[in-house]
LUMKOLLUM-326936 format. One record per residue (C-alpha): residue number from 1; residue in one letter; x, y, z. Coordinates in nm, 3 decimals, always signed. Each point is the difference from the previous one (the first is absolute). Example, Ala and Ser with C-alpha at 12.3 -4.5 7.8 and 13.67 -1.06 7.14 Angstrom:
BEGIN
+-----+------+---------+---------+---------+
| seq | type |       X |       Y |       Z |
+-----+------+---------+---------+---------+
|   1 |    A |  +1.230 |  -0.450 |  +0.780 |
|   2 |    S |  +0.137 |  +0.344 |  -0.066 |
+-----+------+---------+---------+---------+
END
This chain:
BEGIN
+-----+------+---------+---------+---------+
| seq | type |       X |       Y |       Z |
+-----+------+---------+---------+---------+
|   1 |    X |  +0.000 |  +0.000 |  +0.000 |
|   2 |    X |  +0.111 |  +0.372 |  -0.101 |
|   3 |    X |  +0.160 |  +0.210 |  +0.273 |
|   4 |    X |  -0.257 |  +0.233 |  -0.149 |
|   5 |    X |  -0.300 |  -0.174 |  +0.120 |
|   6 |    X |  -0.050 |  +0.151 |  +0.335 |
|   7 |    X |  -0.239 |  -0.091 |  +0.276 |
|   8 |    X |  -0.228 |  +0.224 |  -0.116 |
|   9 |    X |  -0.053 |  -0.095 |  -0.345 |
|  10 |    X |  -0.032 |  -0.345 |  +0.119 |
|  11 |    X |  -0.272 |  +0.099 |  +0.240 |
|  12 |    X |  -0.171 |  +0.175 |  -0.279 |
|  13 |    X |  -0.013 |  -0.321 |  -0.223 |
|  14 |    X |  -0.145 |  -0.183 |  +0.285 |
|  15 |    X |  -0.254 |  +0.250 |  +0.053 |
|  16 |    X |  -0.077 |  -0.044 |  -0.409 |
|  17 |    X |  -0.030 |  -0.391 |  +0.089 |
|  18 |    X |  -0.228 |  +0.033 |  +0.278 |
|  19 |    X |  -0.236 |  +0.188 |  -0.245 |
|  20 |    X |  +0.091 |  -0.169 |  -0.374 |
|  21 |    X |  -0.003 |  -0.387 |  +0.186 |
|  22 |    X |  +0.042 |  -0.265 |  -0.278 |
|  23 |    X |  +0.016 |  +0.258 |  -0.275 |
|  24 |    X |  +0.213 |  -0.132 |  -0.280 |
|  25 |    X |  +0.163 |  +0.334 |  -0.100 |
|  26 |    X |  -0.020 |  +0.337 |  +0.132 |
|  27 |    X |  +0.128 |  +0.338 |  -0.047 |
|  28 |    X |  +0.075 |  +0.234 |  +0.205 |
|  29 |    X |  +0.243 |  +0.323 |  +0.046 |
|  30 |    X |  +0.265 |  +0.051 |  +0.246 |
|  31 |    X |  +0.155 |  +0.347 |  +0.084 |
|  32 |    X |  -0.022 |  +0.091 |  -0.413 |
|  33 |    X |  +0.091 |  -0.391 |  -0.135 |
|  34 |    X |  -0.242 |  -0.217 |  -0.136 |
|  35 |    X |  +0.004 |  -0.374 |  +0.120 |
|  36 |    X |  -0.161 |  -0.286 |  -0.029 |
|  37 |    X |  -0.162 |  -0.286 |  +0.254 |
|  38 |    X |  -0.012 |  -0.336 |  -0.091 |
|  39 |    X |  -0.107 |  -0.278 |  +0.185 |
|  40 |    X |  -0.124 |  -0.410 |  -0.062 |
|  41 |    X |  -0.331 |  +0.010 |  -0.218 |
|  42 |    X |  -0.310 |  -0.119 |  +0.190 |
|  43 |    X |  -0.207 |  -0.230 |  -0.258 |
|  44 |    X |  -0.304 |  -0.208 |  +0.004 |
|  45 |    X |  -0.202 |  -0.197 |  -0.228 |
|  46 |    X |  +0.168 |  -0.128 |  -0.292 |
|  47 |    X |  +0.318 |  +0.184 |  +0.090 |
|  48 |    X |  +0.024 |  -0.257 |  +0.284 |
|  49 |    X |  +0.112 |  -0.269 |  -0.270 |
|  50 |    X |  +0.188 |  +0.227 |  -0.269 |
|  51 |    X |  +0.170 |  +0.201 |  +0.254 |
|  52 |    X |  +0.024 |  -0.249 |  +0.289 |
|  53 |    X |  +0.333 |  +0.108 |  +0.200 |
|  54 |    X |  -0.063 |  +0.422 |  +0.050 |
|  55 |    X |  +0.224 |  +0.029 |  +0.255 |
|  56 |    X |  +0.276 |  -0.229 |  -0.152 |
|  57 |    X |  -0.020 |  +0.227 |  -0.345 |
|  58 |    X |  +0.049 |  +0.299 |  +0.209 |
|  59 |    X |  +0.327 |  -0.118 |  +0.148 |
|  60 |    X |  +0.133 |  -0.095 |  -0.326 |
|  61 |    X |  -0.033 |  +0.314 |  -0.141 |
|  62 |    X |  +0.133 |  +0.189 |  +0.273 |
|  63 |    X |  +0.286 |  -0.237 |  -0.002 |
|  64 |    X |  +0.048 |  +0.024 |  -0.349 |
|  65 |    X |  -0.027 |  +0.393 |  -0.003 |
|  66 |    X |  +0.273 |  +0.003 |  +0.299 |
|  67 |    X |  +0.223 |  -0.197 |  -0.236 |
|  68 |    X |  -0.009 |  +0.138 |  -0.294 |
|  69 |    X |  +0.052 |  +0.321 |  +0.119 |
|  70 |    X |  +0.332 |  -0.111 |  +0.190 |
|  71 |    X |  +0.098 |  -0.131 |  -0.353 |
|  72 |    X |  -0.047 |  +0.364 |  -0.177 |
|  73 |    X |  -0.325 |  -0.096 |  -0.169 |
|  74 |    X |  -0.232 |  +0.319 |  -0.058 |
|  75 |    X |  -0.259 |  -0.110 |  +0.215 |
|  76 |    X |  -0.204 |  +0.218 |  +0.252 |
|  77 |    X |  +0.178 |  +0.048 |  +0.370 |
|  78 |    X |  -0.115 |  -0.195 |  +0.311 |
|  79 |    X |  +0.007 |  +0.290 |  +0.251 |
|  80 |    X |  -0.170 |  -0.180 |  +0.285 |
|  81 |    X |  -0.150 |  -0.341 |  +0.061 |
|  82 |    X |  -0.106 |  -0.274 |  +0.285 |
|  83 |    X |  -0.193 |  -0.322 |  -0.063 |
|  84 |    X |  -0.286 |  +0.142 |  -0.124 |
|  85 |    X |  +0.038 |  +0.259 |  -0.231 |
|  86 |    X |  +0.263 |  +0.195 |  -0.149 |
|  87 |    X |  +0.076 |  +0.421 |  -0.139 |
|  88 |    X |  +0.096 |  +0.106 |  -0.332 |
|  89 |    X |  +0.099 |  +0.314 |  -0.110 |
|  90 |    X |  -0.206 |  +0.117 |  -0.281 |
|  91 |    X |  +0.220 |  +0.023 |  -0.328 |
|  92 |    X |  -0.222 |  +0.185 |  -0.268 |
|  93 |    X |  -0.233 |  -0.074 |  -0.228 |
|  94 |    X |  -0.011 |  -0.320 |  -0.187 |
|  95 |    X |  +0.059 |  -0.024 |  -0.378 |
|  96 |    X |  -0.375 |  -0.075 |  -0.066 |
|  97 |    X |  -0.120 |  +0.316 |  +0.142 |
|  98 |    X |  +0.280 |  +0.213 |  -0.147 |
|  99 |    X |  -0.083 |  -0.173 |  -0.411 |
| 100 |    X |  -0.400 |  +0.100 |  +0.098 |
| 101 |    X |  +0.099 |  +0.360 |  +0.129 |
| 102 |    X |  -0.127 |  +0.237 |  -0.332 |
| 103 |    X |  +0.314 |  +0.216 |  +0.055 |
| 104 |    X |  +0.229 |  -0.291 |  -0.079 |
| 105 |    X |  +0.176 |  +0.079 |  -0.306 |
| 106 |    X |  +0.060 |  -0.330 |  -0.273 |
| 107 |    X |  +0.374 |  +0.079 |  +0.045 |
| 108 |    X |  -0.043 |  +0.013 |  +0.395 |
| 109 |    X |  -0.194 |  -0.365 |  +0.008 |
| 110 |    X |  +0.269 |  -0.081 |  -0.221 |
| 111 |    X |  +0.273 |  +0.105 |  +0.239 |
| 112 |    X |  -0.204 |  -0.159 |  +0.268 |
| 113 |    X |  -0.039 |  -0.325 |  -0.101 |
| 114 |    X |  +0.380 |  -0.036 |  -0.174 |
| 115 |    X |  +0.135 |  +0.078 |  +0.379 |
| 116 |    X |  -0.235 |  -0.273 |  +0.145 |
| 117 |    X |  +0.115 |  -0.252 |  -0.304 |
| 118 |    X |  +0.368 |  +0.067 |  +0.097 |
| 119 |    X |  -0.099 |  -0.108 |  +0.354 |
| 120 |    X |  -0.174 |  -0.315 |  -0.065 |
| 121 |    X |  +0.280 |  -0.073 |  -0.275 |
| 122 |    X |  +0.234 |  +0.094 |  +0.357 |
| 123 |    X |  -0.195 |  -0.178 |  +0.221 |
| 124 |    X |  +0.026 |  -0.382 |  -0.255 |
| 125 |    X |  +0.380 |  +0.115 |  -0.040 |
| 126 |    X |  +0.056 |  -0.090 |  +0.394 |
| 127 |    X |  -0.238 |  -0.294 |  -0.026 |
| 128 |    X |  -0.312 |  +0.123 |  +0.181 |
| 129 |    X |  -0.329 |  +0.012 |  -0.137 |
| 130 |    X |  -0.295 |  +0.174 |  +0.088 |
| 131 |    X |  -0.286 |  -0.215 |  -0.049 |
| 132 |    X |  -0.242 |  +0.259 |  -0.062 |
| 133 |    X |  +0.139 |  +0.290 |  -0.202 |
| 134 |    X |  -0.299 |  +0.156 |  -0.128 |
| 135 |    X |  +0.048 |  +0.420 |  +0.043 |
| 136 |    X |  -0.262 |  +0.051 |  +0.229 |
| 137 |    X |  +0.237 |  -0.168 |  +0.225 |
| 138 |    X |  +0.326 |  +0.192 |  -0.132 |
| 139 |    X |  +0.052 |  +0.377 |  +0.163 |
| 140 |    X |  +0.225 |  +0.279 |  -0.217 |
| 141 |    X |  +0.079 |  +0.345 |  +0.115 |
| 142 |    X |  +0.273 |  +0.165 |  -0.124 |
| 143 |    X |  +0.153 |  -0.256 |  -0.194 |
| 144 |    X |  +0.030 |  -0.240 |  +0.292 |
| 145 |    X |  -0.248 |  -0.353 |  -0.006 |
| 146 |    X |  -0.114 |  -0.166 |  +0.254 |
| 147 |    X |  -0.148 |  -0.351 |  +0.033 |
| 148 |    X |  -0.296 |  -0.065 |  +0.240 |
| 149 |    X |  -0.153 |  -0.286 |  +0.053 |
| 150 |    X |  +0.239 |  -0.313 |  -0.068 |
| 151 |    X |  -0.162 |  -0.320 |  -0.071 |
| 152 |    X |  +0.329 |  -0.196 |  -0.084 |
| 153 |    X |  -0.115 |  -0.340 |  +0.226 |
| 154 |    X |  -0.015 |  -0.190 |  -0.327 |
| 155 |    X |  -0.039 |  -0.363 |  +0.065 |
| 156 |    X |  +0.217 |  -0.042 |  -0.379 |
| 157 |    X |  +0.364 |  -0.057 |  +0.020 |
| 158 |    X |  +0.012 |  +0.147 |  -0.406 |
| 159 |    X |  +0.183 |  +0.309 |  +0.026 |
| 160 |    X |  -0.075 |  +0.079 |  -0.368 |
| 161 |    X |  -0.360 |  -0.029 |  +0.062 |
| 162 |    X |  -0.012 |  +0.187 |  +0.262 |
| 163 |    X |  +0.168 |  +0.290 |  -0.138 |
| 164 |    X |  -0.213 |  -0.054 |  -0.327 |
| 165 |    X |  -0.287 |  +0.011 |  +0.211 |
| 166 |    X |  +0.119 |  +0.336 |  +0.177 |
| 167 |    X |  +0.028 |  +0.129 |  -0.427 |
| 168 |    X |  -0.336 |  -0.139 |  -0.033 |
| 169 |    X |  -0.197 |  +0.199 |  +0.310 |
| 170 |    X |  +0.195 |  +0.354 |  -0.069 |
| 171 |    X |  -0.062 |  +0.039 |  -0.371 |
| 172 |    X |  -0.359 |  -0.180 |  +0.050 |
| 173 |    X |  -0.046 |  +0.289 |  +0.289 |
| 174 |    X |  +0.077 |  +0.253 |  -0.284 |
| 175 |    X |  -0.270 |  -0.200 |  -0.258 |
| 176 |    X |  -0.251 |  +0.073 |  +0.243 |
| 177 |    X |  +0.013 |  +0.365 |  -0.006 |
| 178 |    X |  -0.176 |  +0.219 |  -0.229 |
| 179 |    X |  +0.245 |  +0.312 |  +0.106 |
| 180 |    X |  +0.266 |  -0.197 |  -0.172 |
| 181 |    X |  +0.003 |  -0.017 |  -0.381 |
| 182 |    X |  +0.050 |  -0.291 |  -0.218 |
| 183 |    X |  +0.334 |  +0.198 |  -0.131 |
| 184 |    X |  +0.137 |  +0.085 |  +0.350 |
| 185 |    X |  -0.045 |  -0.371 |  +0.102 |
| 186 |    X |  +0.187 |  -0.083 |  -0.328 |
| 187 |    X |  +0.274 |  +0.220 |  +0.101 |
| 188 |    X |  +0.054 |  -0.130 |  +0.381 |
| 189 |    X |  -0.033 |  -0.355 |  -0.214 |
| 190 |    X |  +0.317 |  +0.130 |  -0.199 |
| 191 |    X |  +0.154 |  +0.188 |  +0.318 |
| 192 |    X |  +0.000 |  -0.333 |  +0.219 |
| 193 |    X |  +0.101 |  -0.256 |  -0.296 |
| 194 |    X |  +0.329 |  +0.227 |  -0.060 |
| 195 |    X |  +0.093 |  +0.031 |  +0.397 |
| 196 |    X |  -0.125 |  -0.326 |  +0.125 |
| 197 |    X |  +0.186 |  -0.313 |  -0.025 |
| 198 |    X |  -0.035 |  -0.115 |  -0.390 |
| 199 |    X |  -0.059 |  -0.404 |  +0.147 |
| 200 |    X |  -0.269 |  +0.158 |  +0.179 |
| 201 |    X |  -0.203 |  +0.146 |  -0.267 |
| 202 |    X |  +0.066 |  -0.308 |  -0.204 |
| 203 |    X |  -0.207 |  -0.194 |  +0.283 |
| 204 |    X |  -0.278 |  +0.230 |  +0.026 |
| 205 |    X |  -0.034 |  -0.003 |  -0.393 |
| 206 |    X |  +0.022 |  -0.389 |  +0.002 |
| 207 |    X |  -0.281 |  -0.027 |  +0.306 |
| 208 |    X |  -0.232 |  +0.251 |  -0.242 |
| 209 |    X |  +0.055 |  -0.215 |  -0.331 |
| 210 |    X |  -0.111 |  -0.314 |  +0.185 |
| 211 |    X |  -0.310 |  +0.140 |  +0.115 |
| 212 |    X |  -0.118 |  +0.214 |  -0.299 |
| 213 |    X |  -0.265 |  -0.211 |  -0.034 |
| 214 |    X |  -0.170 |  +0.140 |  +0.286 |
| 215 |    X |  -0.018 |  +0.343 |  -0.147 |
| 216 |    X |  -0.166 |  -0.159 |  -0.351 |
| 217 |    X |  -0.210 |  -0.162 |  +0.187 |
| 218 |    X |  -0.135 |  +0.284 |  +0.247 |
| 219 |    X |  +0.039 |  +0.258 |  -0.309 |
| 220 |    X |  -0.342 |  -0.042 |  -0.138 |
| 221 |    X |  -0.143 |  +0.103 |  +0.395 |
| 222 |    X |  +0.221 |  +0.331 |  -0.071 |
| 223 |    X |  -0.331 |  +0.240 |  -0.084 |
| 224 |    X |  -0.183 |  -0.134 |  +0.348 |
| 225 |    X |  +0.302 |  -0.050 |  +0.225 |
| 226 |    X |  +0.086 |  +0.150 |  +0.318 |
| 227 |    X |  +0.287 |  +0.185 |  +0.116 |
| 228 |    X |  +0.231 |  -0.278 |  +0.100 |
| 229 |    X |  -0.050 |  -0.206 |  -0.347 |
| 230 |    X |  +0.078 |  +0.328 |  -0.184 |
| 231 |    X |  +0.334 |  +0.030 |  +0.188 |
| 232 |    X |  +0.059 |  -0.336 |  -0.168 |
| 233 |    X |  -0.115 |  +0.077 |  -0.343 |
| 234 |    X |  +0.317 |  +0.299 |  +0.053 |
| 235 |    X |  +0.261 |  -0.204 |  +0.173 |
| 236 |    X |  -0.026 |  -0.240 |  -0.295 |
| 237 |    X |  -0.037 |  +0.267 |  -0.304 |
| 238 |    X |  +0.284 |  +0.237 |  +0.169 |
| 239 |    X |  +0.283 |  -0.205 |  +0.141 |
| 240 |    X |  -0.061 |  -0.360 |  -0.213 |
| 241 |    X |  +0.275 |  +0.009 |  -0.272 |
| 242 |    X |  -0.131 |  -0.224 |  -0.248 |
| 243 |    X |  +0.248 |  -0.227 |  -0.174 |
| 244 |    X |  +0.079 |  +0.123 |  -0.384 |
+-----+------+---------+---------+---------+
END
């Protein structure tokens, strides 16, 4: 724990927990900083079965948040925790809300989302992987990324698919967004080919040729089909180099 991290502020999360009990995330400010409260999620119905061990997911992640950021990963910093719950400082906004803001230039989203390619491309150069990269779960300000939310408990020993996977979930994030044009996306495609790891790219391109098939055969659903399906129908068209 910080030298920082007085008495007081401690006292003043506890009085936050006393009134935010079993709150999955909270924000709150702090003598001019922004933080935020996180403690184990509190489920019921289904969630019992798909989510069964709460608790045991919340002490992986602070775990693996702890870790990484003793190994220079740009993750957010634990300022305070105890069993139960644990402080982050608030890092900015999150690449998601900065690609929807309407005063976002083309050539800032661009600038944007090249910086958070070079960290993922950083990130599978030390052999981590995130899990989850979409970039509602990536912060930029100023140049500087940050990854929230790590989901790298993968039960698959294949480091290649794992990092493929990580390709997959960021530039699938970007298919999902209208804010983000069909050229930009082609762009970042270009961007992270020529500064990622060329055997990398290779995989990705292989894992999209072997399942083409699914995009043929979802493409006639294209006029009725919902958001998710349409990020398909891009991932395929944008980053699938077809064989000549």
């Amino acid at each position: 724990m910080e030298s920082s991290i007085n008495a007081e502020f401690q006292a003043y999360v506890k009085g936050i927990l006393e009134k935010q009990k079993g709150k999955r995330v909270y924000k709150f400010n702090y003598q001019g900083k922004s933080y935020w409260l996180k403690q184990p999620e509190r489920l019921s119905g289904v969630w019992l079965l798909l989510k069964p061990h709460p608790k045991k997911s919340f002490e992986n992640e602070l775990m693996t948040l702890l870790d990484l950021f003793k190994q220079g990963v740009p993750v957010p910093k634990v300022v305070y925790h105890e069993k139960d719950f644990f402080v982050l400082e608030d890092v900015g906004m999150s690449i998601s809300q900065w690609v929807d803001n309407p005063n976002s230039s083309e050539e800032q989203k661009f600038s944007i989302l090249s910086d958070a390619s070079q960290a993922l491309i950083g990130l599978h150069k030390k052999g981590l992987v995130h899990g989850r990269p979409a970039i509602r779960d990536i912060v930029w300000n100023n140049s500087k990324v940050i990854f929230l939310d790590f989901e790298s408990r993968s039960k698959s020993q294949n480091k290649d698919w794992l990092i493929v996977r990580d390709m997959l979930f960021f530039f699938d994030s970007l298919c999902h967004k209208k804010t983000i044009s069909d050229e930009l996306i082609k762009e970042i495609a270009l961007y992270y080919q020529t500064h990622c790891a060329s055997r990398n790219w290779e995989i990705m391109q292989n894992y999209l040729s072997r399942f083409r098939w699914v995009y043929y055969l979802l493409l006639p659903l294209k006029p009725v089909a919902k958001k998710d399906l349409i990020s398909i129908y891009r991932l395929f068209t944008l980053l699938y180099r077809k064989e000549k």
